[in-house]
Each structure stands twice: as C-alpha cells, then as structure tokens.
PLY file of the C-alpha trace (Angstrom):
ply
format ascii 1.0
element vertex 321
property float x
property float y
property float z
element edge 320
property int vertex1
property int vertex2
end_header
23.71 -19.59 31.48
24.42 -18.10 27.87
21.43 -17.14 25.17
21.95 -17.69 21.57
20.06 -16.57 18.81
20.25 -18.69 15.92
17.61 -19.20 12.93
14.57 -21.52 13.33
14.46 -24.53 11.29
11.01 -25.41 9.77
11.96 -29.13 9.77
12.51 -29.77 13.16
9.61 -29.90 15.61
11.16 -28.86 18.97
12.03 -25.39 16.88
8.68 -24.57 16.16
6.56 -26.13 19.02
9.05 -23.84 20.80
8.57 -20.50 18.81
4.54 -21.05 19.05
5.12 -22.02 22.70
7.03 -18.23 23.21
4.04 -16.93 21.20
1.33 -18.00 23.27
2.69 -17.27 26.49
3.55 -13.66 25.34
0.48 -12.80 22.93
-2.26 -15.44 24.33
-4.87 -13.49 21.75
-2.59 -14.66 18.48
-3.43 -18.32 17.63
0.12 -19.95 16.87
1.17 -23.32 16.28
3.85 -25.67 14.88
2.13 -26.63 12.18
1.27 -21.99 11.35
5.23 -21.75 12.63
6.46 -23.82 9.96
3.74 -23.02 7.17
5.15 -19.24 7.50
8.75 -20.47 7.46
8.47 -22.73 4.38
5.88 -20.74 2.23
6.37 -16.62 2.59
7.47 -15.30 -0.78
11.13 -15.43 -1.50
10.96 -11.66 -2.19
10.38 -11.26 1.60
13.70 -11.98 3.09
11.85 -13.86 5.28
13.88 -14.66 8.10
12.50 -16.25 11.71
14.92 -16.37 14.52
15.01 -18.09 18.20
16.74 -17.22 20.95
17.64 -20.62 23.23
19.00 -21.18 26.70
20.52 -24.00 27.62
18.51 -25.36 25.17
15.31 -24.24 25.89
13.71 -21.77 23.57
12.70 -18.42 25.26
12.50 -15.95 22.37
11.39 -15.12 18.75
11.66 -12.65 16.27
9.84 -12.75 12.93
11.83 -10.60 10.60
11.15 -9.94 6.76
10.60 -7.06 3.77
7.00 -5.56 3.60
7.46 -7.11 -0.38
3.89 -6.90 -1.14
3.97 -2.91 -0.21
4.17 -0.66 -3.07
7.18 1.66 -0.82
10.64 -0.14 -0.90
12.73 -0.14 1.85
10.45 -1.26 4.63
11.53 -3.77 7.32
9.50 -5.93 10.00
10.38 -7.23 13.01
8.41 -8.30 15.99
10.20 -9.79 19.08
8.68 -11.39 21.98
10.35 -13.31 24.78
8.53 -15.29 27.09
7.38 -12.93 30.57
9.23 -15.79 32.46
12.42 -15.44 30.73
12.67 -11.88 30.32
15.98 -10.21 31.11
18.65 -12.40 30.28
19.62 -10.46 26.70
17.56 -12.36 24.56
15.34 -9.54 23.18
18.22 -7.06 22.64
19.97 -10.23 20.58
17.31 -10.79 18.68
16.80 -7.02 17.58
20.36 -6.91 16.84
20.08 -9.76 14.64
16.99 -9.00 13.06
18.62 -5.29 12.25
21.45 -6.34 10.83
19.60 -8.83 8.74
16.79 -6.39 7.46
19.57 -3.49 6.64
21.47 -5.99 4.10
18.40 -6.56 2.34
17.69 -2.72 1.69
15.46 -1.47 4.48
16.06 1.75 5.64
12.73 1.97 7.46
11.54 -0.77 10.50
8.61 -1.02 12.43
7.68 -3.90 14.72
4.50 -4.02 16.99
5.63 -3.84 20.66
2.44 -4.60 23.69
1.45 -1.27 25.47
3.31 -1.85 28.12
6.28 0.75 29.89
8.59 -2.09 29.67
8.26 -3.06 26.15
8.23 0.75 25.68
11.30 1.68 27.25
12.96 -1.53 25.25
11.89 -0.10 22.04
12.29 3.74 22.61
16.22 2.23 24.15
16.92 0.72 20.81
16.05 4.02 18.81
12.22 3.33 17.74
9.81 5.33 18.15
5.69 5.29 18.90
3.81 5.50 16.31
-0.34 4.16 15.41
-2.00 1.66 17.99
-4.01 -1.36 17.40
-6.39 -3.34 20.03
-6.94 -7.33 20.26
-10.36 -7.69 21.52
-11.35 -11.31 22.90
-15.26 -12.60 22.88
-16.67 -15.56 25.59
-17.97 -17.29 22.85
-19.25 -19.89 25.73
-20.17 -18.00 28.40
-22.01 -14.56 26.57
-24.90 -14.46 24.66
-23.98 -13.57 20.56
-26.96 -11.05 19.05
-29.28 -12.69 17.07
-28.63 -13.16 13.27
-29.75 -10.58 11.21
-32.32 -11.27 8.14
-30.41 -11.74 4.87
-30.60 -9.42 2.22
-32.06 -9.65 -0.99
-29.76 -10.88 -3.49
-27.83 -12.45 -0.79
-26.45 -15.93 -0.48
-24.09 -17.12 2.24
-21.24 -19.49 1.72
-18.54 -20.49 3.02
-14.97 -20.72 1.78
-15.56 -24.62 1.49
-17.38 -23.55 -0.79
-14.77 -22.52 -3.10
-12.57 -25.52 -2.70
-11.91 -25.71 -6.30
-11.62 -22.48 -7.25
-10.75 -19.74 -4.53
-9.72 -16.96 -6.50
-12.98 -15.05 -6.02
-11.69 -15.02 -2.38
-8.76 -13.65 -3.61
-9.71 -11.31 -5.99
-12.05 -9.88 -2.28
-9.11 -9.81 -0.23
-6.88 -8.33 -2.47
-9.85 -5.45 -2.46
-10.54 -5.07 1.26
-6.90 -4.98 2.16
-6.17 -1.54 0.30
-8.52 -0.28 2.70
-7.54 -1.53 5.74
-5.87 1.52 8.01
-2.22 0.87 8.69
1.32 2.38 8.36
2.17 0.58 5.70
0.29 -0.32 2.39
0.03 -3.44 1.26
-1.54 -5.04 -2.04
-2.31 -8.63 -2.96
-1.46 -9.14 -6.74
0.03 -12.50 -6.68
-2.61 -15.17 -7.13
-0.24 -18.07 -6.49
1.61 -16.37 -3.48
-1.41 -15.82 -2.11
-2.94 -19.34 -2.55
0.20 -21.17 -1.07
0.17 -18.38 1.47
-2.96 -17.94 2.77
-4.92 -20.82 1.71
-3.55 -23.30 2.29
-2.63 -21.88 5.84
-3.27 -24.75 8.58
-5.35 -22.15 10.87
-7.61 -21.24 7.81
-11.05 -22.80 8.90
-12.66 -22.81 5.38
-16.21 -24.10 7.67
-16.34 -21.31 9.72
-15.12 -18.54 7.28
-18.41 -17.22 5.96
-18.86 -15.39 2.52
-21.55 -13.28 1.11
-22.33 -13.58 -2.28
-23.91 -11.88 -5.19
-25.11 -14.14 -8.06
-22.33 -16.92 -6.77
-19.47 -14.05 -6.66
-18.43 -13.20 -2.89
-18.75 -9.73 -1.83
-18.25 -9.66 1.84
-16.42 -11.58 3.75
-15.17 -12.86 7.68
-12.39 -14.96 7.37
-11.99 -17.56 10.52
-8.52 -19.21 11.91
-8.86 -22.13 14.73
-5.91 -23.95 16.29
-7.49 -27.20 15.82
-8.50 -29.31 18.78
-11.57 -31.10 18.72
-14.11 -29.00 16.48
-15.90 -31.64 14.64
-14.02 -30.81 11.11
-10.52 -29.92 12.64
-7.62 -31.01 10.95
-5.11 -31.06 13.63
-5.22 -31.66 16.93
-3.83 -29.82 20.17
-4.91 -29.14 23.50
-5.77 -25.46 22.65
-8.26 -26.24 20.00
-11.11 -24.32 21.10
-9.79 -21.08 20.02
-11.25 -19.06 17.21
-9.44 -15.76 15.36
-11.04 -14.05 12.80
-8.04 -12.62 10.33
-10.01 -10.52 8.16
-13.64 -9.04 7.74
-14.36 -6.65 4.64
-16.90 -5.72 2.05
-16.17 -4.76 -1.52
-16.96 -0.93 -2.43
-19.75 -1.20 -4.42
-21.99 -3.29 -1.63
-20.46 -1.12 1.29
-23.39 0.01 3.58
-25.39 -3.27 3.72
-24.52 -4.84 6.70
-22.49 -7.46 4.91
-19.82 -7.27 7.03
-21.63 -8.10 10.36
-23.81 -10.32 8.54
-20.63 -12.43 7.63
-18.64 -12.21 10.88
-22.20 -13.01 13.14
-22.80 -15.60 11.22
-18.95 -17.09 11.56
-19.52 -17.11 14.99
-22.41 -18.64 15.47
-21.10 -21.32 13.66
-18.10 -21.37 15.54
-19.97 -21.93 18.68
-21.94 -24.79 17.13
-18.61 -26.15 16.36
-17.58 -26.05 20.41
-15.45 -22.91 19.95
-14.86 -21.27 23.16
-13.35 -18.35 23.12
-12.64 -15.85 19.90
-10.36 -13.11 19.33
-9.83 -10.51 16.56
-7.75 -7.40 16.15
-8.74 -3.86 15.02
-6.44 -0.79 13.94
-7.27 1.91 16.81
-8.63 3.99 13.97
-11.02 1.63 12.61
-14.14 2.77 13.93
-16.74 0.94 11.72
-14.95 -2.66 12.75
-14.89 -1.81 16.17
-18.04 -0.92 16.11
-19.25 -3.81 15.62
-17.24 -5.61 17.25
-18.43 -4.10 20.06
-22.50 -5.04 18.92
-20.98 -8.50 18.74
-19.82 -8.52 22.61
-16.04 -8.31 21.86
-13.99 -6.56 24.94
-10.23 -5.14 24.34
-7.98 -7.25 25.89
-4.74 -5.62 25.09
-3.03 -3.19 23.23
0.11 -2.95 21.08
2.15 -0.17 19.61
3.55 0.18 15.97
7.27 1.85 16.97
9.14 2.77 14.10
12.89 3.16 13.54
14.72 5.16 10.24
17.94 3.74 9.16
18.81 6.51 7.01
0 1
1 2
2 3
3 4
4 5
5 6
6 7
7 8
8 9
9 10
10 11
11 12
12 13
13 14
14 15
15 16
16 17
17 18
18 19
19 20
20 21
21 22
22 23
23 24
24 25
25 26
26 27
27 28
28 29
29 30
30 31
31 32
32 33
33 34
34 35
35 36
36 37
37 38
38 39
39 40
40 41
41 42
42 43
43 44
44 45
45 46
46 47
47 48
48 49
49 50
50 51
51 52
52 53
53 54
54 55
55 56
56 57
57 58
58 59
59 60
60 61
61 62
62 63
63 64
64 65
65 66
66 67
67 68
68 69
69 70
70 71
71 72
72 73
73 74
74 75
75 76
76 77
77 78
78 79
79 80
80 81
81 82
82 83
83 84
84 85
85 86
86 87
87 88
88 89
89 90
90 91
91 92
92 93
93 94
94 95
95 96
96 97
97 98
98 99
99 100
100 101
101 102
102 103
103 104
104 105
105 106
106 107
107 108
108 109
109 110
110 111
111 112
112 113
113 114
114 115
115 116
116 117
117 118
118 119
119 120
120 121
121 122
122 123
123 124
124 125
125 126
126 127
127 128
128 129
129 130
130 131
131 132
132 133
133 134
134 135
135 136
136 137
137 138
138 139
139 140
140 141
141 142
142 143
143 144
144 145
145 146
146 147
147 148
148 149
149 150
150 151
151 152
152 153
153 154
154 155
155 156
156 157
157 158
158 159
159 160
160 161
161 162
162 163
163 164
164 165
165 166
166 167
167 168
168 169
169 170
170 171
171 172
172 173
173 174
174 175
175 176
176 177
177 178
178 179
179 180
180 181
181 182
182 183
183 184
184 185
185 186
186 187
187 188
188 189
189 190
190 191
191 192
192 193
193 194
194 195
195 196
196 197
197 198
198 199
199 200
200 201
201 202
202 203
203 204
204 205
205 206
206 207
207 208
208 209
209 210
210 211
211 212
212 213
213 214
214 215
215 216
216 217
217 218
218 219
219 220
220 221
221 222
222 223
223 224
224 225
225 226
226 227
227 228
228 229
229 230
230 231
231 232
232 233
233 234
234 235
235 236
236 237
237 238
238 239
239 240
240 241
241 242
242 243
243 244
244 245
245 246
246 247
247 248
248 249
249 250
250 251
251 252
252 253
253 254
254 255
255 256
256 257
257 258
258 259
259 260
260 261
261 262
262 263
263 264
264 265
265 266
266 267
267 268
268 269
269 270
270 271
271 272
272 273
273 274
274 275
275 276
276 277
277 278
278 279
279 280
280 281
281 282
282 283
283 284
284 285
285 286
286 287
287 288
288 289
289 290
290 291
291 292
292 293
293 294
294 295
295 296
296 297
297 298
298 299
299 300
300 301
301 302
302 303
303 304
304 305
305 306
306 307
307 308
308 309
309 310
310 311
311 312
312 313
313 314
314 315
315 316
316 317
317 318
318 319
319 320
C-alpha cells in the first residue's frame, strides 16, 4: 500500500470530511469540521501561504498538515506546521511526508524559522526531535462535563455592566474586533501576533461556521464591549445551530480577554460563566478550551469553573538558517 501527500481541495467534500475526520480522532479536544476545513482553506489571507495538505492511502485519508506564514506577526520569516495522522494509521510514512512537504513549501516562501505544536507524548517527541525540532513552551487543553458537573453560580454583575452577546453585533462587529485585536497582544506565546486587518478578520473569524454568536458573551460599557468569551460549537442539535452533525454537542471557547483599562473586575469569568451556562441551556455537553502553560490568571479560572487538563502539547521549533 503506497501514501501520497497531495493538497486538499476545499471543493470537494470527501477531502475535508476526511481532514476533520484525522483531526478528531487525533486531537478529540479541537472542534473540526468540513464546513471549519474548508472555511480555513478558502478564506486565510493570501499573505499566509496558506497551504493544507493530506496524506491518502489507497484512497483513504489518514493524515494532515496545516502549513502557512505567521503573516499577521510583526517578525518575518516564521513558518507553521502542525501534522497529525490518525493513531490507527500511524507508521506507514505519512507524517515524515507531510513534514517534508510542508518544509519545502514554507522555506520557498521565506521562513527560516518553524514551529508546529506536537501532543506530549515520547512518540510525537522523538518524531519531532528526529526531524531537527526542538522543545520549546507548553500549552494544556482542559475539557469541562458540562452535563454531568455542577458550573459555580453566576456572579452579580457589575455596575456599569451590560452583557451581550455577539448577536448582538450582527450589523456591526467591529467593536469585537477592535477587543480582540487588544486581548491578543497579550496573550503568552512564541510568536506575536496582531490583528490590524478589519476585513481579514471579518471574513476570517466571523464569519467562521464554529463561531456561535448565541453563546459568545460580551461585556459592555455604555454599549462598547470590554470583555469578552468567545464560543465555537460543531453544530448538532442546539436549538440555533446552523449545521448539523452527529458531534453537535460540543462547545470550545477560542478566546476569553478583558481590555486594559477594566482588567481586575472579574469580567473575564463573568463572560466565560455566563457562556457556559448558556451553553448548557442550549444542550451542550461537553466544553473544551486551551490555555498557554504560563497563563496563570486563565487557568485559574478555569480551574474555579471545573475545567480538568486533558492533554498536553509541545511548541518544537526548528531554524532553517
């Protein structure tokens, strides 16, 4: 039996059901579907190089890559990759094709510097630290029974304190923006990114399938949103879904921040409790999030909110020059 890696095309189903099927099976704490395969595909800036590869056997997908610039990072020169092959399939070539691909790719756009997330994990290790990378920061996913624990009770709103969510701001979301481009300076990382792109962001990020405007919860001062917990669901059968999959009981949240000036409120939990109890009311199950190892405040409370690590993955980084 012979693996190929070849490119994924956005246009044909069996591509991307079978890149989101490799996802899930390999990172079950990662909502992925066609529909977020193919959104990705079609709509990351041009400036990104973006570039998503399978790897097939006889036809049957059994790995991925996800390969592009970091474009919206003020340091030139930095590559992404993250490979995963399905823990059925592994050992047939298919992750050290993809890398080679991916590499060869990411060097002819410029990059002389590539990190890709690899699981904690002495076989994913060994892969990476056999293909020249090395370890570098870690990162947890955490994972919350929304249906079978008890959530804390809401907190009392502030003063001066209205919540809304990002339905909310269906006809004009760039106070969202103008938030996230804020909170993401801040976020701990190894590399440094900045929204600046209002557009790019818009057909990016909100108009995302996963993005559940209902369940992403802003606060907001005098109308202007401040804090924020920003909610992704695969769908299913939540009430105001707007696809449908088996799997659709699944809740991630993708971002939680406060602006500066309002830091030390409680707007962040405030937001992100109140995202989840609304999940819940919605029949979500089961939530997951992710947290930078070094994020203390975040995991904090995700920890208040019940949350338990459920895995752990590696940034491994690789110089080309």
């Amino acid at each position: 039996m012979t693996v190929i890696v070849r490119d994924l095309r956005p246009d044909v189903p069996a591509d991307t059901e079978g890149f989101a099927r490799v996802r899930r099976l390999a990172l079950p704490y990662i909502l992925f579907t066609s529909d977020s395969v193919r959104h990705a595909a079609l709509h990351m800036p041009p400036e990104a190089r973006y570039r998503p590869l399978i790897a097939e056997e006889d036809g049957e997908v059994i790995g991925t890559a996800q390969v592009h610039l970091a474009h919206d990072s003020a340091e030139p020169g930095q590559g992404l990759l993250n490979i995963y092959v399905r823990p059925d399939r592994t050992g047939r070539g298919a992750g050290g094709l993809l890398l080679r691909t991916a590499e060869e790719h990411l060097a002819a756009q410029g990059a002389t510097r590539l990190l890709s997330w690899v699981l904690d994990e002495p076989a994913s290790h060994a892969f990476a630290e056999r293909h020249g990378y090395r370890g570098s920061r870690c990162a947890h996913f955490l994972r919350l029974d929304l249906a079978g624990s008890a959530l804390p009770p809401v907190p009392k709103t502030p003063p001066g304190i209205e919540l809304r969510t990002a339905a909310d701001f269906a006809d004009d979301p760039r106070p969202l923006f103008e938030l996230d481009a804020e909170t993401m300076l801040d976020e701990p990382g190894d590399v440094d990114y900045e929204l600046t792109d209002y557009e790019a962001w818009v057909e990016q990020y909100w108009k995302h399938p996963l993005l559940d405007r209902d369940l992403t919860v802003a606060a907001c001062v005098e109308g202007r949103p401040v804090a924020f917990s920003v909610a992704y669901t695969d769908g299913g059968t939540l009430p105001h879904a707007r696809t449908h999959s088996r799997e659709g009981t699944r809740m991630a949240t993708a971002m939680t921040g406060t602006a500066q000036a309002h830091r030390g409120r409680g707007l962040a939990k405030l937001t992100k409790i109140h995202s989840l109890h609304r999940a819940r009311a919605a029949g979500v199950t089961e939530a997951f999030t992710g947290n930078d190892a070094e994020n203390a405040p975040m995991l904090a409370i995700n920890k208040w909110l019940g949350y338990e690590i459920c895995a752990t993955e590696v940034r491994h980084v690789r110089e080309l020059v």
